[in-house]
C-alpha positions in Angstrom: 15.9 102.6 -18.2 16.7 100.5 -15.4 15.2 102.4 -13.1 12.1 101.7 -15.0 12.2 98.0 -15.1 12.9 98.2 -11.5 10.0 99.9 -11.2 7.7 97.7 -13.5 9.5 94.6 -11.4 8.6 95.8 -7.7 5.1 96.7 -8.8 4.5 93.2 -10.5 5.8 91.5 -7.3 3.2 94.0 -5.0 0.1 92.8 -7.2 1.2 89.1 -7.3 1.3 89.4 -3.5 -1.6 91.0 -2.8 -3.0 88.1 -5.4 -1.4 85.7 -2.6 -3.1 87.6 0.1 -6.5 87.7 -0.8 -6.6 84.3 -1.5 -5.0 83.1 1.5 -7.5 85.4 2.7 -10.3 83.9 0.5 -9.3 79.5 1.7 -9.3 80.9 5.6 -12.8 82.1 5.0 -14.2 79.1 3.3 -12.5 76.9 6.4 -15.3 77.9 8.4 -18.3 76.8 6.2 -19.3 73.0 7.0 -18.1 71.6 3.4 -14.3 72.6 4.1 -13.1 69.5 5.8 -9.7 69.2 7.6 -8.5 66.6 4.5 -10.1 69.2 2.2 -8.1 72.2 4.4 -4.9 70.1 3.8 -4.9 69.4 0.3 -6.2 72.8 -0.8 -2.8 74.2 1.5 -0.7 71.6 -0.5 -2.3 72.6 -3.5 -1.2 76.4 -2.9 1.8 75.5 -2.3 2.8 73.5 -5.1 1.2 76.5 -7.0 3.6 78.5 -6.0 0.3 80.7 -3.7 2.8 81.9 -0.6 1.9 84.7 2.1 5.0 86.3 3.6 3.8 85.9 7.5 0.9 83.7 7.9 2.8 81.0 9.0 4.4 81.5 11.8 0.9 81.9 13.2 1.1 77.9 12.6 1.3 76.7 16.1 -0.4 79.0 18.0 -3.6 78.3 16.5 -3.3 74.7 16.4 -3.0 74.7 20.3 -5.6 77.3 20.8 -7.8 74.9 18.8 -7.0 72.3 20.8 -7.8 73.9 24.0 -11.3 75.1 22.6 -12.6 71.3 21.9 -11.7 70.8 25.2 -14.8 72.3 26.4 -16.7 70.0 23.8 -15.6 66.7 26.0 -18.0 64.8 28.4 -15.5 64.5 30.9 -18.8 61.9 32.9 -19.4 59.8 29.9 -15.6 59.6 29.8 -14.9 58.6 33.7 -17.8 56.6 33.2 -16.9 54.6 29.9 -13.2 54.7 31.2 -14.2 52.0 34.2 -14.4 48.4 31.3 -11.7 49.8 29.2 -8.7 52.0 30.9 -6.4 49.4 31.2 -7.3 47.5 27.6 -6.8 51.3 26.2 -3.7 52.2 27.9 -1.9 48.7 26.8 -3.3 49.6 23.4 -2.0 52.9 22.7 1.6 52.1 24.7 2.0 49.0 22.8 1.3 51.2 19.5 3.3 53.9 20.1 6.2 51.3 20.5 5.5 49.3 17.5 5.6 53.2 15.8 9.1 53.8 17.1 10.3 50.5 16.2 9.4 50.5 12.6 10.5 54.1 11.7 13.5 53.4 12.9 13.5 49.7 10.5 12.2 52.5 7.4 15.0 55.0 8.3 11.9 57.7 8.6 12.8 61.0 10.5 12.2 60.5 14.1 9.3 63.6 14.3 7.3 61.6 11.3 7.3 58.5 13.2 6.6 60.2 16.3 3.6 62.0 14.6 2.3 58.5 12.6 2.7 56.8 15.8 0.7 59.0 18.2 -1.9 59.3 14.9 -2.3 55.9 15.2 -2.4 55.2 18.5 -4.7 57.9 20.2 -7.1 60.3 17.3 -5.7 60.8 14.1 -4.7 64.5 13.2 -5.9 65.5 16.4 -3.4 63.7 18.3 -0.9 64.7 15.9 -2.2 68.5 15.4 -1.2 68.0 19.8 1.7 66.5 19.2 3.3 68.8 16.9 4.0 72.0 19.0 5.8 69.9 21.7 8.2 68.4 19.4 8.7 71.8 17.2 8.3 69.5 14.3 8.8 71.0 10.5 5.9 71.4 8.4 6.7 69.1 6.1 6.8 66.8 8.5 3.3 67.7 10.4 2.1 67.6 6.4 2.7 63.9 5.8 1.8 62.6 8.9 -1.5 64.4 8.3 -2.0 63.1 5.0 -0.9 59.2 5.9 -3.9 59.5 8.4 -6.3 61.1 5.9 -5.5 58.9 3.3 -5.7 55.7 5.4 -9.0 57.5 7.1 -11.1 57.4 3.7 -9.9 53.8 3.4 -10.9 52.7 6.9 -14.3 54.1 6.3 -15.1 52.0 3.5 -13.0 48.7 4.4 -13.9 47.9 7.9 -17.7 47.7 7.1 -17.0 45.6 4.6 -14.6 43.1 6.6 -17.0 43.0 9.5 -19.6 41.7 7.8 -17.6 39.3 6.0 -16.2 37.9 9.2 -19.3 38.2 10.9 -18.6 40.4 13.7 -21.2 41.5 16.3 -21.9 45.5 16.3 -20.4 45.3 19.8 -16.8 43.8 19.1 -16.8 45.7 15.9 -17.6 49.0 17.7 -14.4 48.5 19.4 -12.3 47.0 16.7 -13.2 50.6 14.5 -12.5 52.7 17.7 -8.7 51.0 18.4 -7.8 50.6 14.6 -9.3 53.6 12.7 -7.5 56.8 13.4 -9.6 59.8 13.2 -13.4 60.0 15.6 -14.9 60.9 12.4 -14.2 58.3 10.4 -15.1 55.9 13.3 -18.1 57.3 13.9 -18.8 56.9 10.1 -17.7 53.6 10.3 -20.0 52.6 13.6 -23.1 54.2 12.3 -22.7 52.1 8.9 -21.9 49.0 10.7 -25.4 49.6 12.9 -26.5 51.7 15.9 -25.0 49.6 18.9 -21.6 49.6 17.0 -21.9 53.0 16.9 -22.3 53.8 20.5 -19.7 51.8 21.6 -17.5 52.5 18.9 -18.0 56.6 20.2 -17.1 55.7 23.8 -14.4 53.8 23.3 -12.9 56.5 20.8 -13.8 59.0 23.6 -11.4 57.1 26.0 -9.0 57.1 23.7 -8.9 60.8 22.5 -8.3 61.4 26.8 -4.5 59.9 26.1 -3.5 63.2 24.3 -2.8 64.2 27.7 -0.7 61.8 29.4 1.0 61.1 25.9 1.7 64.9 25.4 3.1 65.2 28.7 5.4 61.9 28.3 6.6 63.4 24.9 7.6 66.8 26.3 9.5 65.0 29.2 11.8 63.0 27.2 11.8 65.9 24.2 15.2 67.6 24.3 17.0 69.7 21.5 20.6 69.4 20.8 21.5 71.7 23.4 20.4 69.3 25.7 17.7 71.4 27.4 14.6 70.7 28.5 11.8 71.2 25.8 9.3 74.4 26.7 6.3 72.4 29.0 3.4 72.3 26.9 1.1 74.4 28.8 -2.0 74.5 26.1 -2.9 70.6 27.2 -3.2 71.6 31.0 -5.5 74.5 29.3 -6.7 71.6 27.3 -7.9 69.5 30.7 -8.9 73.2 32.3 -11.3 72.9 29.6 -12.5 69.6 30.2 -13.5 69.8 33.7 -14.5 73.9 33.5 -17.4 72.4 31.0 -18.0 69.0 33.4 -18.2 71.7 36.4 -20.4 74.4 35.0 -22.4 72.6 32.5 -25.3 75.9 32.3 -22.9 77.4 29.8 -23.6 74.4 27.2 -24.3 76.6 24.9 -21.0 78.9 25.1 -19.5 75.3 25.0 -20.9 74.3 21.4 -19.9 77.3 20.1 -15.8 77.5 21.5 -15.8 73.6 20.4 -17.4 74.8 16.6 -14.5 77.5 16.7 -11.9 74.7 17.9 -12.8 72.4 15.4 -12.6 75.2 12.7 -9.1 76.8 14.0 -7.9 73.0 13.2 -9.5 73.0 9.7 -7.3 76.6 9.3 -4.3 75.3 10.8 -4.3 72.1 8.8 -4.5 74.5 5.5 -1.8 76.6 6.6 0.5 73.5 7.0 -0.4 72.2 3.6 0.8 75.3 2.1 4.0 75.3 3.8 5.1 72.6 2.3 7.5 72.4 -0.9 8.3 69.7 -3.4 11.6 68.9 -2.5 10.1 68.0 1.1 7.3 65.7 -0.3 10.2 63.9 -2.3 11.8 64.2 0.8 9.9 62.0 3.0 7.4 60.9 1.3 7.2 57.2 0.4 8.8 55.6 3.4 6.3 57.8 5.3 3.4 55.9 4.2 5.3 52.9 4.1 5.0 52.8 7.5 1.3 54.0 8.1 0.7 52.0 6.4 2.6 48.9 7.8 1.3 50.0 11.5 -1.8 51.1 10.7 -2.3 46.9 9.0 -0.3 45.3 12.3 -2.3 47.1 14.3 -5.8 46.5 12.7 -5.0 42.9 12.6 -3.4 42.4 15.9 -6.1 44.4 17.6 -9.1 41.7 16.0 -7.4 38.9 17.1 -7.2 40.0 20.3 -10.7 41.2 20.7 -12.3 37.7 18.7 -10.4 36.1 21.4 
């Protein structure tokens, strides 16, 4: 008789697996069609998760794809419109993103908040929003919890951004150029920028895109910097992270051979989509206990650096 509920038990657990499987299998799919966003991606992982939807292996498949992803939309960057955008505004954007990352590292430490969150908020906020963190997150081996709510801070602040800074321009009577690259320095994610420029008007748009442009470059240095000071409790040196040089190779492989254009749109499309598939696969990594874990001061200080740096970043520029 035991045997037989052993039996019954086993085969309950294979069918409620497969289940799992084919709709892991089902979410990967849909992340390739254009509604699937990477907030969408995120959410419907969470979602699993907190559903109790698991897949035994796919998630130590995590980090590979996330730098894979990141190499590919290297080849989707101007590296000309970069150099050439980069000559008015290297320096402003290099004191901008050190003096973030700072203020970052300060404050997590005042909100007790794990080291790797703030780390992850803080690069967010400074450079391109969860693609700066998606980056990020290999070199310092982070948890996926912890990848998870630096994610969602910048999402949630994201959909805010969109709507708000329209709004506040036009109250304060900004011109489309300074608020091009108010939206670029103080909204975290190109997309939401982008949304933001083309509803403020077209000149804010350009200029919010090239300034965003310059910005999304500091991955690179910022990666680097992170994986030199990075060490484990050991002591040892942390791995170097070899997808951003594949990242650059990218870059100036597309700048040198631009004939292949075409080839390009398509590994950047693929990029882009890897990203929407690895956000997913954090989401549903993630367990309750974790979300109670981290959650509040988390956004407590997204929040509070995402507001400083808004602010101190308009003052600056009406100045």
């Amino acid at each position: 008789m035991k045997e037989v509920k052993t039996t019954s038990r086993l085969h309950l657990s294979d069918e409620k697996e497969t289940l799992h499987n084919r709709l892991y299998a089902i979410l990967i799919f849909l992340c390739f069609l254009p509604f699937m966003s990477p907030a969408i991606a995120l959410f419907a992982g969470l979602l699993f998760s907190l559903s109790g939807i698991r897949h035994g292996t796919l998630h130590r498949y995590t980090s590979p794809v996330l730098q894979l992803s990141i190499v590919l939309m290297g080849f989707g960057m101007n590296l000309s419109e970069v150099i050439t955008a980069s000559k008015t505004g290297f320096v402003a954007t290099a004191i901008s993103v050190i003096s973030v990352m700072l203020l970052g590292i300060m404050l997590g430490k005042l909100f007790k908040v794990e080291k790797n969150i703030t780390l992850l908020i803080a690069t967010g906020t400074a450079i391109c929003g969860g693609s700066a963190i998606a980056a990020v997150a290999p070199i310092l081996r982070s948890k996926s919890y912890q990848n998870s709510f630096a994610l969602i801070v910048v999402f949630v602040l994201n959909a805010v951004a969109l709507f708000l800074f329209p709004f506040v321009g036009r109250q304060l009577g900004l011109s489309q150029e300074l608020f091009g690259h108010w939206a670029a320095i103080a909204i975290h994610d190109t997309s939401s920028v982008v949304g933001a420029g083309a509803e403020y008007g077209e000149k804010a748009l350009q200029v919010a895109t090239t300034v965003k442009l310059i910005r999304a470059l500091w991955i690179i240095p910022l990666s680097l910097m992170i994986a030199f000071f990075q060490k484990n409790t050991n002591g040892r040196s942390v791995k170097f992270p070899w997808f951003i040089l594949f990242f650059l190779l990218a870059i100036l492989f597309a700048h040198f051979f631009p004939e292949l254009h075409v080839s390009y749109d398509h590994f950047n499309w693929l990029g882009k989509r890897g990203m929407v598939i690895a956000l997913f696969l954090i989401g549903s990594n993630i367990t309750l206990g974790e979300i109670k874990r981290s959650g509040f001061r988390s956004f407590v200080l997204g929040i509070t650096l995402w507001v400083v740096t808004a602010v101190s970043s308009l003052l600056f520029l009406i100045q």
